[in-house]
C-alpha positions, 0 to 999 in steps of 0.5 A: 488192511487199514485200520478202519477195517477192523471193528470191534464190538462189545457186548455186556449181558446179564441173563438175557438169553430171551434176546442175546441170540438175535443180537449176535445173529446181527452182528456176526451176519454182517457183510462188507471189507472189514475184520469183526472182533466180537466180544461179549461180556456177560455178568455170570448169567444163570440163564441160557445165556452161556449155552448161547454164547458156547454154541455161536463160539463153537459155529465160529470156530468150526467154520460152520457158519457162514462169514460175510465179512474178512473174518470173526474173531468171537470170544466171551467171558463170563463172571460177576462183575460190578454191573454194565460199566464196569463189563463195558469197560473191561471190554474196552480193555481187551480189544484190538479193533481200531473202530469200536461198536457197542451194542446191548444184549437187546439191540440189533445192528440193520443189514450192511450196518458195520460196512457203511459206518467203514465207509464214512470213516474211510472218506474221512480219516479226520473223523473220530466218531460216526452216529446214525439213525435208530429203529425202535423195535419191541420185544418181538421185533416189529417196528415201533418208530426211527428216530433220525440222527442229529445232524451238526451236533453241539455242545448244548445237545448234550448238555440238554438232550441225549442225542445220541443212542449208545448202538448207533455210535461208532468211535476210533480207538484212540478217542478211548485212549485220549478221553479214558473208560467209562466212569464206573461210578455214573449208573445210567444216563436220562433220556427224553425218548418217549420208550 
């Protein structure tokens, strides 16, 4: 299998059994050539957010869900941690996909998402980072507007704007590798999105 056909996802939760079912719904129901490793990273949620988590773990395990993919590997921790980065980086440190996706507790990934993102890579095995388009949805899903990928990026878009939003990123394994995790002393990021 080349490596472009293994992803892996990472989640970071903290109560947010409102949301997190349809997040992994989307992720786990996603088609195409590729093995999906799935980690979610929750921050010791007392919500229902565990229960969630147990029963797709046990669905995944059992067979007793149906895999549209080569396969799913779905596991999750749960314990205090010293907020998003520090969830997300411990993520980074405990997959094995050769492609990552992030994707918040809130977020979800459009039908066919994982397999046109294997596509690009595939065409193209000099790309190190594949971005696309993001529907803005509200709390009950219904569609609020898209907004389009930038094409040719600079340098400037990033010093001026946010022009890339954290689901619709992709990115090779070895990007972490060379640049390192995420710095756990930046919170949060600004963004000029009118939400």
């Amino acid at each position: 299998m080349a490596i472009e056909n293994v992803f892996s996802v990472i989640t970071v939760s903290y109560n947010q059994g409102k949301y997190i079912e349809e997040t992994i719904k989307s992720v786990i129901s996603q088609k195409g050539n590729f093995f999906l490793e799935y980690l979610i990273i929750d921050g010791g949620s007392t919500d229902n957010t565990l229960e969630i988590l147990e029963r797709y773990k046990n669905l995944i395990d059992d067979r007793k869900i149906e895999v549209n993919c080569e396969g799913i590997n779905f596991k999750y921790i749960s314990e205090k941690d010293d907020g998003p980065t520090d969830a997300l980086n411990k993520g980074l440190k405990m997959i094995n996909g050769e492609v990552i996706g992030i994707i918040n507790s809130d977020d979800i990934y459009p039908e066919n998402a994982l397999e046109k993102v294997r596509e690009e890579f595939n065409k193209n095995k000099e790309i190190e980072i594949v971005y696309g388009d993001v529907e803005f949805i509200d709390e009950e899903g219904n569609f609020i507007y898209l907004r389009k990928g930038i094409p040719n990026l600079t340098e400037k878009n990033f010093i001026y704007e946010n022009p890339v939003i954290q689901p619709e990123v992709f990115i090779r394994k070895k990007v972490i590798e060379k640049v390192g995790i995420f710095d756990e002393n930046l919170k949060f990021a600004k963004s000029n999105s009118p939400l």
